[in-house]
N, C-alpha and C positions, 0 to 999 in steps of 0.2 A: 671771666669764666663763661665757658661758653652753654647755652639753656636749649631747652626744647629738641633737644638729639636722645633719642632712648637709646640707651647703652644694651646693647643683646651679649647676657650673659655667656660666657666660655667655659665650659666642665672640664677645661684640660688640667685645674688644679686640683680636681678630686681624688680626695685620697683613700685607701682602704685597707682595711685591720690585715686583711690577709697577705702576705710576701707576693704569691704567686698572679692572685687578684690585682695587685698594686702594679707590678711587671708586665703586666698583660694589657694594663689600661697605658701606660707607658707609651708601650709598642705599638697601641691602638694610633695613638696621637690622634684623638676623638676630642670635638668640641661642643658635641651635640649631647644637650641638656637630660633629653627623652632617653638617650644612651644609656650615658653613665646611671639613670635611675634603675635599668635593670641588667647593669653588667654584670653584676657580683652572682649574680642567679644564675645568669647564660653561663660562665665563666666555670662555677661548680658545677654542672651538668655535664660541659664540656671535660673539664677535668678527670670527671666519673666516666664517660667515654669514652677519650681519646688516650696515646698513648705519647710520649714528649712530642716524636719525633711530628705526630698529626697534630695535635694541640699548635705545635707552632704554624704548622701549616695554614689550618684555620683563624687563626690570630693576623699572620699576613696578608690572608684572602679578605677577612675584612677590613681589616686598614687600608686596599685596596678599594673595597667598594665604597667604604669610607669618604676616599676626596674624589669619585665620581661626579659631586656637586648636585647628586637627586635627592639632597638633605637626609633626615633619618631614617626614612622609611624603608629604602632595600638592608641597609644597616642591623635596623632591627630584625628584620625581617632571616634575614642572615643567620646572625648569632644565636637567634631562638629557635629555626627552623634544622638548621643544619646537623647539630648531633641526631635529631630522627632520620633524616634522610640519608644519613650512615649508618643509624642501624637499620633501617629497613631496605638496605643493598647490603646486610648482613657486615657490617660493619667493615666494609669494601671502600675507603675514602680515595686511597691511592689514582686509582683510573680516573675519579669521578670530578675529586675537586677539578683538575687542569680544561677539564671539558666544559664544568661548568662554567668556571673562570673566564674562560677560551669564549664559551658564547654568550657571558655579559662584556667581554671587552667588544667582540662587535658589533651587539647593539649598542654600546656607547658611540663607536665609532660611527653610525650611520645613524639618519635621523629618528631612531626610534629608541631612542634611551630611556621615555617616557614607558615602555613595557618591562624595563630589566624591574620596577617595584612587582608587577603582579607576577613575575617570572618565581621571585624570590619567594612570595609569598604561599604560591601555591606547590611548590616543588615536594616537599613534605608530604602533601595529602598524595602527589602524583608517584612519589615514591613509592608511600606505602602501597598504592595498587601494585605496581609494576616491578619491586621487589628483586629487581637484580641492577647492578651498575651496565651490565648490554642493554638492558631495556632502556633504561634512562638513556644512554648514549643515543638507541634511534627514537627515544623522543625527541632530544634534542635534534637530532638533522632535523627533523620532519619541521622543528619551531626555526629554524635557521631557512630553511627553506622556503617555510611560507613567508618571511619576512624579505629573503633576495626579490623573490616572484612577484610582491605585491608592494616592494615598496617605488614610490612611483620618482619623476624625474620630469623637468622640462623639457629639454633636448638631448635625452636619452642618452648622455654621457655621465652627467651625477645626479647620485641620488638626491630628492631634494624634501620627496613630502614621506612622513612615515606610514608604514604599515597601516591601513585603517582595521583589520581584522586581527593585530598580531596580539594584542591587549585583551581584546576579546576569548581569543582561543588560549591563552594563561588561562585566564578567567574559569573556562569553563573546562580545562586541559582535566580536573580531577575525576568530574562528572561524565566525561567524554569515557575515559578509562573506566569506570564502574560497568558501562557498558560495553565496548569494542576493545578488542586486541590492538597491538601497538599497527598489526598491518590493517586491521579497517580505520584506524585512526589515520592512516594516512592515506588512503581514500577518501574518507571523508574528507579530507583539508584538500586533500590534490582536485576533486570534484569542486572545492568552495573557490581555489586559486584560479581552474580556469574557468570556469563561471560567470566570477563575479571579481576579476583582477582589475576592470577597467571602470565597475560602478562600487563608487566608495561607501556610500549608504548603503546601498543591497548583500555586499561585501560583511560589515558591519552585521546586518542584519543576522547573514547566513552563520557568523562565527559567534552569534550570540546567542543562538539557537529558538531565533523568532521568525524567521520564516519558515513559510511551509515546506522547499527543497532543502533546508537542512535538517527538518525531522524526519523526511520523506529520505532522504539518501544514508540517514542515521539508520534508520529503521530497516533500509536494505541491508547496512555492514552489520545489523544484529541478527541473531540467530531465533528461528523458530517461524510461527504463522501469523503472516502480516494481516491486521482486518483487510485494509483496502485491497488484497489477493483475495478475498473467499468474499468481500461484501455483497455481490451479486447472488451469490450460492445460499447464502444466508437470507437475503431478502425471500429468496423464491422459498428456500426450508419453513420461513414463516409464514409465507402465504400458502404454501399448500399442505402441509402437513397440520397447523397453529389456525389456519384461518385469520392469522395476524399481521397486519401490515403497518404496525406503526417503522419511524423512523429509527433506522441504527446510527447511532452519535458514538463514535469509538472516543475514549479517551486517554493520553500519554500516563504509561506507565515507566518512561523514563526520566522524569524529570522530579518525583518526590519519593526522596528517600530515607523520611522518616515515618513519614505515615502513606503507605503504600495504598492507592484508591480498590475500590471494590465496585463490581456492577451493582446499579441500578437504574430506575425508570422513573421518567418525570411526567412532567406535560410534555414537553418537549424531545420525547425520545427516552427509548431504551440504549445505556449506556453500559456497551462495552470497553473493555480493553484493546490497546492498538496494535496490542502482540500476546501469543500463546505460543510457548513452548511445549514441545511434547510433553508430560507427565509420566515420570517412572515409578511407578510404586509396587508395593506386594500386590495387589490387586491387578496387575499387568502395566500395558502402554497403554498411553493415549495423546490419541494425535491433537494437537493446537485446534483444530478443525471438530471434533467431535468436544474439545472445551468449550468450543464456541457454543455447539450445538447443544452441550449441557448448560449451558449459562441461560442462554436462552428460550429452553423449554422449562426452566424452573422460574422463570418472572413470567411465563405465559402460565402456566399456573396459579400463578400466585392471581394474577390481571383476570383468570377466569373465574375461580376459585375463593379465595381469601377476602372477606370483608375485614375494614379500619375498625378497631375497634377504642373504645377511649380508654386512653391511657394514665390519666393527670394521679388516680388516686394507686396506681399501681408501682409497687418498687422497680427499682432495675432488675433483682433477681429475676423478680416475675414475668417481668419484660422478657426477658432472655428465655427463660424459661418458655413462655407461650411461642416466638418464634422459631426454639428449635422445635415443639409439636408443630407447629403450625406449619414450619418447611418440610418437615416428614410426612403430614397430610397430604401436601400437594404432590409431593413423589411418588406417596402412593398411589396417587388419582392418577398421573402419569403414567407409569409403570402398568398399571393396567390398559391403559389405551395402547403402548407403544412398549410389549417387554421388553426389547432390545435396550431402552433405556437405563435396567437395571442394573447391566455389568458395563457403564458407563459411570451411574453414579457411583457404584463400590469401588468403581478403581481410582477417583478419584478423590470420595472419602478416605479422610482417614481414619486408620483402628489402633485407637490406644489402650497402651497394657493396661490391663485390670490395678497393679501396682506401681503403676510410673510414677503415683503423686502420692505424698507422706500427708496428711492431712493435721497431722499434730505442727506441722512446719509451716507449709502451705496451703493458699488456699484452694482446693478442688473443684471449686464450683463448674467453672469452664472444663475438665476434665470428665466429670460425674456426667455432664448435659451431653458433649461430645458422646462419653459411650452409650448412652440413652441414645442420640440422635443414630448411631452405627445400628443397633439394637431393634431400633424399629425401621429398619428399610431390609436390612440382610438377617433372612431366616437361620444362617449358619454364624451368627455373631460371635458363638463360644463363651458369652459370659454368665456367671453361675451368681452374680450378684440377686441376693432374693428382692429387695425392693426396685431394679432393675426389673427383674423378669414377673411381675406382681404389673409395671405401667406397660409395658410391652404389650402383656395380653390385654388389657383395659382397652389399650390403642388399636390393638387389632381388631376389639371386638365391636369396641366403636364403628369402625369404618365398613365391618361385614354388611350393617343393614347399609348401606347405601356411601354417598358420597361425605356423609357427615355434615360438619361446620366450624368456620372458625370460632365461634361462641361454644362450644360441644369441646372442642379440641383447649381452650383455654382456661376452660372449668380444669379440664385433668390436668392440664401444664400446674395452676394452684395449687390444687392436692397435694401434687408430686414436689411442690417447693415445701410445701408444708410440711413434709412427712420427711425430704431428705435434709433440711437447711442445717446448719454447723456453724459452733461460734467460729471458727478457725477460715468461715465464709468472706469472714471481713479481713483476713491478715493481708499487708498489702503486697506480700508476695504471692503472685498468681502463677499458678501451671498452666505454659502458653502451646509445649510440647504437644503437637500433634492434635489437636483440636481446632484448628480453621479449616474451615469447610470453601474452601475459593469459588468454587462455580455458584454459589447463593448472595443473594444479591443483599444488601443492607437493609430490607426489611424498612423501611423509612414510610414505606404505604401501606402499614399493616397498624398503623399508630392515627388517630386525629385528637385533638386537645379543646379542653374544652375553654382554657383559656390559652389564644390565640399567639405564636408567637411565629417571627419571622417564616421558622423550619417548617414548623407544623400548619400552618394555615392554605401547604400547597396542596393536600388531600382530603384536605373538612369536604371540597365539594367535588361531584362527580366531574369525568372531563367532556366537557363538550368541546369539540375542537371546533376552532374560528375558522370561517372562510381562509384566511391567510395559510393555515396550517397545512390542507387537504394538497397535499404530494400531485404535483402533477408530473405525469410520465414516469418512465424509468429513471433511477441512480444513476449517476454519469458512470460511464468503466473509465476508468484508467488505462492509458498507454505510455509504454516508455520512447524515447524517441535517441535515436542513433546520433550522436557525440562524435564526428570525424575524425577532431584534431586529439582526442585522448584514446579512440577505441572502443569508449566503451559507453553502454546505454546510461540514461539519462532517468531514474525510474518513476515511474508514475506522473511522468511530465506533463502527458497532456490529457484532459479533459472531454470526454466528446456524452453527448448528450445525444440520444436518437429519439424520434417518432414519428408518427404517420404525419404524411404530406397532409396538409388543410387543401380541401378541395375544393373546385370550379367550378363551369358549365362542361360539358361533355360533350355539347353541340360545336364546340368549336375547335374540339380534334377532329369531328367529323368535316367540318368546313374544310382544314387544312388535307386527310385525305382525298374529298374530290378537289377539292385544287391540286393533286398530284396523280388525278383518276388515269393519266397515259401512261408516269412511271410505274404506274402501280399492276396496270396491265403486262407490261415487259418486266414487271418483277415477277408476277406470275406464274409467266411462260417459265423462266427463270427454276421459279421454287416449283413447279410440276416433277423438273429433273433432277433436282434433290431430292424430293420425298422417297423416302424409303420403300423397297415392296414389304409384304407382310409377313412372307412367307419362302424361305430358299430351302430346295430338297438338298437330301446330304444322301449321295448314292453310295453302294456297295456298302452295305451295313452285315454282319451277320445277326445285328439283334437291331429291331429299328420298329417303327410304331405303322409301319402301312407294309405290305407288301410291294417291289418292285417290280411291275409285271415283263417287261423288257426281259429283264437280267434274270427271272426265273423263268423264264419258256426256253430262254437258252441254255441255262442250264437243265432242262428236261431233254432236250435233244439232244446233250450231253451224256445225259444216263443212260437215254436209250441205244446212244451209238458206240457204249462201251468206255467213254473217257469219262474220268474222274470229275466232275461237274463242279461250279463255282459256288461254294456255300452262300456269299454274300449277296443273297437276293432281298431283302430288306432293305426298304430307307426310313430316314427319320428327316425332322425338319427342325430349322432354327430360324428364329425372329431376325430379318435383319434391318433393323432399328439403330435411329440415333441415338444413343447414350449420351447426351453433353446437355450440360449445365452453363448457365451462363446471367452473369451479374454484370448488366450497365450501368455506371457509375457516372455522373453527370458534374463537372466541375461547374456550382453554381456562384461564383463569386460574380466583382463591381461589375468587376469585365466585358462580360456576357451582355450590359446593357449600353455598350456601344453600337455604331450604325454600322452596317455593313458598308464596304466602301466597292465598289465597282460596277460595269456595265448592266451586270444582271441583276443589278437591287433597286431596281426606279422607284419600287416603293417605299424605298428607306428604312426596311427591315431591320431590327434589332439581331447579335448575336444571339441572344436570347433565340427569340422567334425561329429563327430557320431551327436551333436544335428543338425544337419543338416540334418543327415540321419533322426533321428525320428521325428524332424519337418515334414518332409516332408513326411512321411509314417502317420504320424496323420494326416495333412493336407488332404491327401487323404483318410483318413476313416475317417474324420467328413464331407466331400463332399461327400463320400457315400451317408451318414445316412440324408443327408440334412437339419444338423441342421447350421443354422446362427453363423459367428465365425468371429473372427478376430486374429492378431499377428503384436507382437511389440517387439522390445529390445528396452534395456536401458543401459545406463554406464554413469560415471560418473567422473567431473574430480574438485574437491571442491566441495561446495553450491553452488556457482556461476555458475553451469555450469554440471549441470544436462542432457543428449541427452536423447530425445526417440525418437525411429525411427518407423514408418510405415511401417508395411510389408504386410500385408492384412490387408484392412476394411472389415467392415459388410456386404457393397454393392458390393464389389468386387469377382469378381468369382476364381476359383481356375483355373489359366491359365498360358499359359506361362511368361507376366507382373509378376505375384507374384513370379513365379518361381525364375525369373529373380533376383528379391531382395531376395529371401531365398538363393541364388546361391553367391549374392554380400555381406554375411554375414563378418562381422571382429573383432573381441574383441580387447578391450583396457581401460586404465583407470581402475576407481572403481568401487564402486558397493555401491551405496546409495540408499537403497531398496523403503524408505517411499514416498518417493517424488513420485516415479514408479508406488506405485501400487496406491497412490492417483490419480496421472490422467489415469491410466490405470480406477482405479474405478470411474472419470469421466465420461469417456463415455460409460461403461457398464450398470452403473449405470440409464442410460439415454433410455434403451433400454427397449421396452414394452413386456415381459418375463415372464413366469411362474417360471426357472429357471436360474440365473445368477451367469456362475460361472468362477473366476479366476483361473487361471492356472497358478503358478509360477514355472519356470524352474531356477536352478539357482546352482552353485557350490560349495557356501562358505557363510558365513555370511553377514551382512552388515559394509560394512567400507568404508572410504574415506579419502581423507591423510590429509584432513586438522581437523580431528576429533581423540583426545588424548585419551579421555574416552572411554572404551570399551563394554560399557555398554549401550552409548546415543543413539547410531543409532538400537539396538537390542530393545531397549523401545520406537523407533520413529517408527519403523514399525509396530510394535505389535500395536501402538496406533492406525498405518494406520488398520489393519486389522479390527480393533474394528469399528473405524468409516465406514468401507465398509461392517462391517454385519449392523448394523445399517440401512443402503440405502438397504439391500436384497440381497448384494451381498456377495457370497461363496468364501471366499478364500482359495486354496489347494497350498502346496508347495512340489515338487519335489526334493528333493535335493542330489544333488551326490558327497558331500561333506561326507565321511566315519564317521568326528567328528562332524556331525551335532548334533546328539542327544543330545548334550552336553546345544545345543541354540534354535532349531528350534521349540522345542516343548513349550517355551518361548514365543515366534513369533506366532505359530498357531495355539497352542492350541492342538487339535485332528487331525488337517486335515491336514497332512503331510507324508510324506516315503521318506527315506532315500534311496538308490543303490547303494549299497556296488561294485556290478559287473558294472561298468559303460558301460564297453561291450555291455551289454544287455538292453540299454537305448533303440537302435530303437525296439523293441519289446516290453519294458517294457511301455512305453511311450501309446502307442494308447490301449493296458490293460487297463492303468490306468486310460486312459477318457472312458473308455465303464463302468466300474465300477461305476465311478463319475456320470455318467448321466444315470445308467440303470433305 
């Protein structure tokens, strides 16, 4: 006899009371244990939906997936899943099984068989979103596709390794659908494929929906207003109108979809939503953008407003109760400062019927507070409820003397529990119809406990913020960046961070113009025959601001000698001035701090160095000429992390200050052109100009180390370029790179020079804008 071998039981002897049930397991020719314990069930279900001719059909597709050899799990998954997934294509199996069938036979056949479980598993939840058998079919190509694209291979004849994202996006294929249509769904995956075809982890990452470019490109194929689009507009909304400058911390409203988040504020930030869709109601529209803007002037309310008050010996009613007076306070207090705010809040409150809720049934409570809370914000509320219209006027009258209090306002919220409470308070079915108020934030800082617990112990004490907290500079903007090999932008790619240059001596841009005191003379002479006159007469006017003495003495000798005389003896006059704008934009990457190499640098001058010299010799011949200018560098260190720096604005004079930051010049990093010259063509762009025009200084190409392709950032600036002619704006590129010709003319087109003698940049340099603007 032989010992020590466990014997793995076989179910293919199991037998069952029912005919139909017993034939079906038969046909199965199933030996898995977990099976046979819930065939009888799948098997009745089936029965009750299918008709002979489908029942068999599904009976054969799983004895198919059956000896696949992935053990029970797509099996089960199968049998339990599959009569939903025909009714929810309306009971449509015909088209659907052979497709599905079709694309579990060639993930078996390729090395990713390991996805046909979660394929099986999730089909059901993906059906019921998607609700017809076409839909489901280009779900399928889209899964068949990402799985050709990404499944990899040694020497590019067979496939060898599987899919690292294909598992992933089953996974989360039900959730992907809750949000996106089947065509941003396949965006989404077509953006993840070329991406991230070649990194398995990142890949991974993006199909699992934990990195940032899969929420960020999720969030593009959704509909409505994205925070990171308005975050800038919003910052400035709260500093200038609020006086408030904390942080905005947006947080995903696609990813829980049972308990849907709500704004609020912590230490650490006021916490928006990462999208707003317009709002339709009886009350009119409103735009994602003005949601924002009510979200956030109702926690500035509350932050100016609302003292904590202890909570511990208070019910939940009362709770409730005190915060809808208590958010009606603050509205009020609003609405006074900023009316405009009014027919913001009404439209996006809501107004429930006086009889929506049966109170013998359900329970009111949320219902009753709701039209209290309508009630006291809108004087045309329409309801005739008398102990309603009895706190209404208490609330009004309260707040006539003055701003009130939350201690004032939480006495009458008591009253008012007191006087309306109903046994029928406690039933556990609650009226949820039309009673959430969205733009109000969870009230969580209107509460401190006096015995301490996790929640509550984050607003027992006032905020003082730590040294670490205190925001320096501005919020990074967002840029997308131009995708060659697909077409299309890449959104919120990169990261660029700006502020003012940290400044120098100023003594030592002086140094460097008298070291150029002869060029500087021959630029002179130079800029004398550019400057403008001030003044050009405009002759023969018959209406003009001077008289024309010439052309009216001839005409008098006209009159007198019988002939019809020339009325236009009048002139006027016009400015004739340069109009033009002009932003120099400084590539300061590693680069810049190599040596010059040639006869004319014995002192072994840094790249750096000379554009310093001819920065500041141009700087001083466009302050000749008195035309409007500015100057920026850039470098770069990833996407993520983008500098520009301010060296002069528009409004700024040419004085020691700027010197000072031309003098504190330093290169480092990359040099990621597109991002640069977009917000450089920001605010050029912005400037009311006859002529506007970019100046790119720069060394070397566009690259940055976290970019493999050598080709993406050379098509992302070209694209920039494109988009700044468009706005009016001229882009010229400088470059002192000898092998530019090779790319540059890729990038600009016509409007570029190369300088082969880099030597002769400070000379070359204020030439080439006399040229550019004659």
């Amino acid at each position: 006899m032989v010992t020590g071998v466990r014997q793995v039981p076989d179910a293919r002897s199991r037998t069952y009371a029912h005919p139909q049930v017993q034939e079906a397991w038969q046909a199965l020719d199933c030996g898995f244990v977990a099976v046979a314990d819930v065939f009888e069930e799948c098997i009745y279900v089936a029965l009750a939906s299918f008709s002979k001719p489908q029942f068999d059909a599904y009976i054969e597709a799983a004895r198919v997936i059956g000896k696949l050899g992935r053990g029970p799990e797509p099996l089960l998954a199968f049998l339990e899943e599959w009569p939903t997934v025909v009714a929810a294509a309306s009971g449509d199996q015909e088209p659907m099984l052979p497709q599905v069938m079709g694309a579990i036979r060639v993930m078996q056949k390729s090395p990713n068989s390991k996805a046909i479980t979660p394929f099986l598993q999730t089909l059901a939840a993906v059906a019921r979103r998607l609700q017809s058998a076409e839909q489901i079919e280009l779900y399928l190509d889209i899964a068949l596709n990402l799985m050709a694209r990404t499944t990899g291979s040694i020497h590019g004849h067979h496939t060898t390794f599987p899919s690292p994202g294909l598992p992933h996006f089953f996974e989360q294929a039900p959730r992907l659908l809750g949000l996106l249509s089947t065509a941003g769904l396949k965006n989404w995956t077509d953006y993840g494929i070329r991406n991230y075809a070649k990194h398995p982890e990142r890949q991974e990452e993006y199909f699992r929906l934990e990195s940032a470019d899969s929420r960020a490109v999720l969030q593009r194929e959704r509909h409505g207003t994205l925070f990171v689009d308005v975050e800038r507009q919003l910052d400035l909304y709260l500093r200038a109108l609020w006086r408030d400058s904390d942080l905005l911390v947006p947080y995903s409203t696609a990813f829980d979809e049972l308990r849907r988040p709500v704004p609020y504020y912590d230490k650490l930030g006021m916490r928006v939503p990462d999208v707003f869709d317009d709002a339709h109601g009886p009350g009119g529209t409103v735009s994602g953008i003005d949601r924002y803007r009510a979200v956030l002037a109702h926690m500035v309310g509350h932050r100016r407003w609302s003292v904590p008050q202890i909570a511990d010996n208070w019910s939940p009613f009362q709770r409730m109760a005190v915060e809808f007076f208590e958010d009606c306070r603050v509205e009020t207090l609003l609405i006074r400062e900023f009316p405009g705010l009014r027919r913001i809040f009404l439209a996006l409150h809501p107004k429930p019927l006086a009889a929506a809720c049966d109170p013998e049934t359900t329970s009111c409570l949320r219902h009753r507070l709701a039209m209290l809370s309508r009630a006291l914000i809108d004087p045309g509320h329409g309801y005739t409820d008398p102990v309603l219209l009895e706190y209404v006027q208490r609330f009004n009258e309260l707040l006539a003397a003055g701003e009130s209090s939350t201690a004032e306002v939480a006495v009458l919220a008591l009253s008012y529990v007191a006087k309306t409470r109903r046994q029928s308070d406690q039933f556990a079915k609650v009226h949820f119809d039309d009673t959430v108020v969205d733009y109000r934030d969870d009230n969580r800082q209107l509460w401190k406990f006096i015995e301490e617990g996790d929640e509550e112990a984050a607003f027992d004490e006032a905020r003082r913020p730590q040294a670490a907290e205190v925001r320096q500079g501005l919020p990074p903007r967002h840029y997308p960046e131009w995708d060659y090999q697909s077409q299309t932008y890449r959104p919120d790619w990169v990261s660029l961070y700006e502020a003012l240059h940290p400044s120098g001596k100023a003594a030592d841009i002086d140094r460097l113009l008298a070291k150029h005191a002869a060029l500087a003379k021959r630029l002179k002479r130079l800029l004398d025959l550019l400057k403008p006159q001030e003044k050009v007469r405009i002759r023969y006017q018959e209406e003009g601001s001077d008289l024309d003495l010439d052309i009216a003495i001839g005409s008098l000798i006209d009159f007198k000698s019988g002939i019809t005389p020339d009325s236009r003896i009048n002139m006027s006059h016009r400015t004739d001035g340069r109009d033009i704008n002009v932003l120099l934009l400084l590539d300061l990457s590693e680069s810049l701090n190599e040596k010059v190499a040639g006869t004319g640098n014995a002192g072994g001058q840094t790249i750096l160095e000379l554009s310093q010299e001819a920065v500041s010799l141009l700087a001083w011949a466009i302050d000749c000429l008195g035309d409007s200018y500015a100057i920026a560098g850039f470098h770069s260190n990833t996407r993520h992390d983008v500098r520009y720096q301010h060296i002069k604005g528009f409004s700024e004079r040419w004085d020691d200050t700027v010197k000072g930051r031309l003098a504190a010049m330093e290169a480092g990093w990359s040099t990621r052109m597109g991002a640069a010259l977009r917000h450089a063509g920001h605010y050029l762009a912005a400037r009311p100009a006859d002529k506007k025009i970019l100046l790119l200084l720069t060394d070397g190409e566009p690259a940055d180390i976290d970019v493999d392709e050598p080709g993406h950032l050379r098509a992302d600036a070209r694209k920039a370029v494109e988009e700044l002619a468009a706005k009016g704006v001229t882009t010229f590129c400088l470059s002192l790179d000898p092998g530019a010709d090779e790319y540059v003319h890729e990038i600009f087109g016509k409007r570029w020079r190369v300088l082969d003698r880099i030597e002769r940049l400070p000379e070359t340099l204020p030439s080439l804008y006399m040229e550019l603007t004659r």
